[in-house]
ROTOR-87506 format. One line per field, with one value per residue (C-alpha): x, y, z. Coordinates in pm, whole numbers. Layout:
X	[X:...]
Y	[Y:...]
Z	[Z:...]
! end
This chain:
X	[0:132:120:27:237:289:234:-47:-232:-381:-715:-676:-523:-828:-1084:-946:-992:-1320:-1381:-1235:-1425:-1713:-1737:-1598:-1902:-2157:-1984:-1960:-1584:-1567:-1875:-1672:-1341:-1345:-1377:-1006:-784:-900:-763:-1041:-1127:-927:-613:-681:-664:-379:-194:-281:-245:109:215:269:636:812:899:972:866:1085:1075:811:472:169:-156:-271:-655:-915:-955:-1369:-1434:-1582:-1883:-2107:-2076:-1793:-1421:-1225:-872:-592:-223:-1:350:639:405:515:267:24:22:-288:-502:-830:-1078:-1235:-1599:-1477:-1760:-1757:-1387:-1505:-1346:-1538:-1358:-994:-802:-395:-182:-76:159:107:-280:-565:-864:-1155:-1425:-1696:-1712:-2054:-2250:-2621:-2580:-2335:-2002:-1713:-1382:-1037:-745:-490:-196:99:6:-51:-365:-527:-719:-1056:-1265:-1669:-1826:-2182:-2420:-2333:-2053:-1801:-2108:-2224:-1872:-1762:-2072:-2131:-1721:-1791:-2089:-1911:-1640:-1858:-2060:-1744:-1544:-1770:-1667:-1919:-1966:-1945:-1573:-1309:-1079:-1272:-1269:-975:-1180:-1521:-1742:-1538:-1214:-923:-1089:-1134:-1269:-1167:-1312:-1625:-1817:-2176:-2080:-1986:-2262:-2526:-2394:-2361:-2697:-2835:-2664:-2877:-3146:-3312:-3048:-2929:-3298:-3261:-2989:-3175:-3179:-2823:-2622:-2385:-2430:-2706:-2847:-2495:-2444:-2419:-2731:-3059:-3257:-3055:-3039:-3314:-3349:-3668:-3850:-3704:-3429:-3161:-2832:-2669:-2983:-2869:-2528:-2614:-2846:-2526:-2318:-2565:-2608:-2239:-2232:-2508:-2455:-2100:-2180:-2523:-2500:-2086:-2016:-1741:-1722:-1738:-1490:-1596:-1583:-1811:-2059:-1994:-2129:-2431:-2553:-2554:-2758:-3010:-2939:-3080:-3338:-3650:-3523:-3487:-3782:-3990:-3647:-3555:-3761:-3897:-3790:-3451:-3415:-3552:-3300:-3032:-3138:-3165:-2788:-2641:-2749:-2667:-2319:-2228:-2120:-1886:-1546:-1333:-1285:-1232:-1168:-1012:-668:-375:-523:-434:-338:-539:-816:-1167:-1415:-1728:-1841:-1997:-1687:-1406:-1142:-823:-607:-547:-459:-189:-175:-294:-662:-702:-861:-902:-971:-1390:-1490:-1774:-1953:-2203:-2265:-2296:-2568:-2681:-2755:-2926:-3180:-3263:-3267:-3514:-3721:-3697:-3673]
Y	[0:362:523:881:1178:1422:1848:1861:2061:1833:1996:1857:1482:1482:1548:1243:1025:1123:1070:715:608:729:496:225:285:305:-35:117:25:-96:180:417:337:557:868:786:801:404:329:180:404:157:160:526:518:265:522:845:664:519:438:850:841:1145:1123:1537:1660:1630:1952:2216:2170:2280:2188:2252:2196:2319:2642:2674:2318:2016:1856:1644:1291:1277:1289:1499:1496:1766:1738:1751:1738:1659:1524:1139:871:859:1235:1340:1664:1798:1916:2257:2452:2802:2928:2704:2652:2339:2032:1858:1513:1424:1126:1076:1177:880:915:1278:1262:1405:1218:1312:1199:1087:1473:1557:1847:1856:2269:2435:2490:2662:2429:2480:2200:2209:1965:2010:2409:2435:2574:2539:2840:2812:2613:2513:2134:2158:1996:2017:2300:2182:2319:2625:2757:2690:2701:3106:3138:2876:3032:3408:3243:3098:3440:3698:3496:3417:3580:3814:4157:4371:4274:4436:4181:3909:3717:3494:3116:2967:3050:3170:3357:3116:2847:2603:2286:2112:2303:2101:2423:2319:1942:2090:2317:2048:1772:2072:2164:1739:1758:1935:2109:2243:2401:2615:2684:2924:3128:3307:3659:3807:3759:4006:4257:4051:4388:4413:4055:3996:3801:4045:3729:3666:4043:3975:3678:3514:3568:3290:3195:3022:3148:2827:2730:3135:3054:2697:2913:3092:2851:2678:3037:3118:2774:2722:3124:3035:2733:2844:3220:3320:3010:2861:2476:2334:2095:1764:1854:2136:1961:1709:1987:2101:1736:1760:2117:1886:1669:1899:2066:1865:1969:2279:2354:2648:2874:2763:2893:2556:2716:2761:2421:2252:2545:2351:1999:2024:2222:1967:1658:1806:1930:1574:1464:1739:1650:1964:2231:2582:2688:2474:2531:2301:2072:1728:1717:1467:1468:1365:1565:1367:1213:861:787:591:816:711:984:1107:1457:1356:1490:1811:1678:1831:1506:1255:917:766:1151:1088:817:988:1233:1025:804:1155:1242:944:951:1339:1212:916:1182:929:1232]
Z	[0:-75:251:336:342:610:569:687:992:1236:1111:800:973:1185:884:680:1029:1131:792:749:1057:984:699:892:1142:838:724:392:366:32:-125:-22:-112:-376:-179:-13:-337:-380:-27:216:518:725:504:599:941:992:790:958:1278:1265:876:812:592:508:175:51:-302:-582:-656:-700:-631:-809:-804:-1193:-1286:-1583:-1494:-1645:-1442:-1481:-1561:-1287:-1376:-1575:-1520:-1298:-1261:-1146:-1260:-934:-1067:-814:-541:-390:-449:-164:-78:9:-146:-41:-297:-99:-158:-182:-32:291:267:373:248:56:-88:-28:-231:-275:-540:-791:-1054:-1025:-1077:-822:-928:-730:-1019:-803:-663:-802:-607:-671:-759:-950:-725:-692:-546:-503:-454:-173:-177:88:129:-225:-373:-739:-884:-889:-1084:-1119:-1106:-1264:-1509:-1856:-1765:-2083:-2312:-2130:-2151:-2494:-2665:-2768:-2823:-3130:-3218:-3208:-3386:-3692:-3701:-3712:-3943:-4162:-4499:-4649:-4779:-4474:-4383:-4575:-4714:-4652:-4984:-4860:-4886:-4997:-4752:-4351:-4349:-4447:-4487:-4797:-4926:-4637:-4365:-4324:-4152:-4282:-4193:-3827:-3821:-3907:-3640:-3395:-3388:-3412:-3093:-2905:-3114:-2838:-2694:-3025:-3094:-2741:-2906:-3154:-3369:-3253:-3591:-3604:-3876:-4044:-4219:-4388:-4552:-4864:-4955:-4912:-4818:-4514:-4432:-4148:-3930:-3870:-3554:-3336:-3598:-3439:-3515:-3574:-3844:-3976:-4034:-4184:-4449:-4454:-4608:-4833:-4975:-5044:-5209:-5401:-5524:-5629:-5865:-5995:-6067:-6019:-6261:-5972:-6072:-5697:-5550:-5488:-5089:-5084:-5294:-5011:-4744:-4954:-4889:-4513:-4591:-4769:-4471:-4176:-4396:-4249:-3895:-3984:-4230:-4000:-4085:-4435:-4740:-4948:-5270:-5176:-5005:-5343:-5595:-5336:-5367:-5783:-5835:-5598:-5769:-6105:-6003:-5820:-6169:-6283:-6312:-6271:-6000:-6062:-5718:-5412:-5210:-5183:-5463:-5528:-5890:-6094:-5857:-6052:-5880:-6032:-5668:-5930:-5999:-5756:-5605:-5543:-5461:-5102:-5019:-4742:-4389:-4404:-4520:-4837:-4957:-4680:-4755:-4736:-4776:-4986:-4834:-4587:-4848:-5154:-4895:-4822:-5163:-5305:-5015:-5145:-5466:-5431:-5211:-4914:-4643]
! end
């Protein structure tokens, strides 16, 4: 058994006894094992009460954890570099300063996953005098946070008519055929259509974009099913009216368009859905590409026929790439859904 290190305040000794035999008095020795580090409460208490070894850091300590936090039910772990093996680290409500969970160190890893408040809460980590910064454990926290950043990202970058200098890739700012935005978009919002349907009518500059059909968004319009119209628009406008022979990938993210279109119906004018469905099926067969970034000469961009060249690391042509579309598109085409 690893035993226990020493630096700590008999406070914090005592806690991690009472603790231990508190279980032991429950009889819930091997239930809550988990809550020692994966010790059992008495493995605890024989080494608080006479196995304590002295072992010193090998060097600096610090207690390093995801600073936005982590979600309820899934896993939690803090990077403790330097600490011995068995050295233990309390998990503390910042509001209480109250420990709430306390495990040992292994291989340098705190992991106090089965910490899971019923209400959003604020913690900090102490580990031989060290403290973390503060961090959050709540449901669903990993989407709360990064959600709107994407979402700002996909709306500010997106290349159109009121952003000097824009024109640098098909439809976003540097990107290119093998961006997949409308294949991100459309999985994004599958995810959790509910939750994008909440964050509605804030596109930024929507009077100023290029295309006076998008210029207002719907009462209710999500701004994830916006910026999906978004890039079907710059697409479709491209290869039907600016004459821009598609590459084989973008054709590739029309489909998902087509895709999403019955979830998405109450925001997406028929017409345009069907002017979508009808250029895409008729442009799957074209052979060449007039526009498309670190190409892959000899490519055949007719999605019928077999493709055999791959566009190396970078992804300019990944292998299979067609598959879900090409599935995608004969469904549209048979009028299955």
């Amino acid at each position: 058994m690893a035993e226990l290190q020493s630096g700590y305040t008999d406070v914090e000794l005592l806690d991690i006894l009472d603790k231990a035999d508190n279980s032991l008095q429950r009889g819930e020795v091997a239930s809550d094992s988990d809550k020692f580090g994966g010790f059992t409460p008495q493995q605890f208490r024989e080494s608080i009460t006479g196995q304590i070894t002295v072992t010193p850091p090998s060097g600096n300590i610090a207690v390093l954890v995801n600073q936005i936090g982590y979600d309820v039910g899934r896993s939690k772990r803090a990077t403790i570099p330097n600490a011995p093996n068995g050295t233990v680290f309390f998990v503390i409500n910042s509001g209480t300063n109250i420990s709430e969970f306390f495990g040992v160190v292994q291989d340098g890893i705190a992991d106090f996953s089965s910490l899971n408040p019923s209400v959003k809460t604020n913690y900090y980590i102490r580990c031989l005098g060290v403290e973390s910064f503060e961090f959050t454990i709540s449901k669903n926290l990993m989407q709360l946070a990064s959600v709107m950043p994407a979402l700002d990202f996909m709306d500010q970058s997106r290349q159109d008519s009121w952003e000097t200098g824009s024109n640098t890739g098909y439809g976003w700012r540097d990107g290119h055929q093998f961006s997949f935005e409308l294949n991100s978009m459309v999985l994004q919002y599958m995810a959790n259509p509910a939750y994008y349907d909440s964050i509605t009518n804030s596109i930024h500059n929507v009077d100023k974009t290029e295309y006076p059909s998008l210029q207002t968004q719907m009462p209710g319009e999500p701004n994830l099913v916006w910026l999906i119209k978004f890039g079907a628009m710059r697409y479709y406008d491209w290869g039907k009216n600016r004459n821009v022979r598609l590459h084989m990938l973008i054709k590739g993210q029309l489909a998902y368009f087509l895709y999403i279109y019955p979830a998405i119906s109450e925001w997406v004018d028929e017409s345009f859905y069907k002017d979508v469905r009808d250029f895409t099926i008729g442009a799957w067969g074209v052979s060449d590409c007039s526009r498309q970034w670190h190409w892959v000469s000899g490519s055949n961009h007719n999605l019928f026929a077999l493709q055999t060249l791959f566009g190396g690391l970078k992804g300019s042509q990944p292998p299979a790439h067609s598959i879900i579309a090409s599935w995608i598109r004969v469904y549209r085409r048979l009028g299955s859904f």
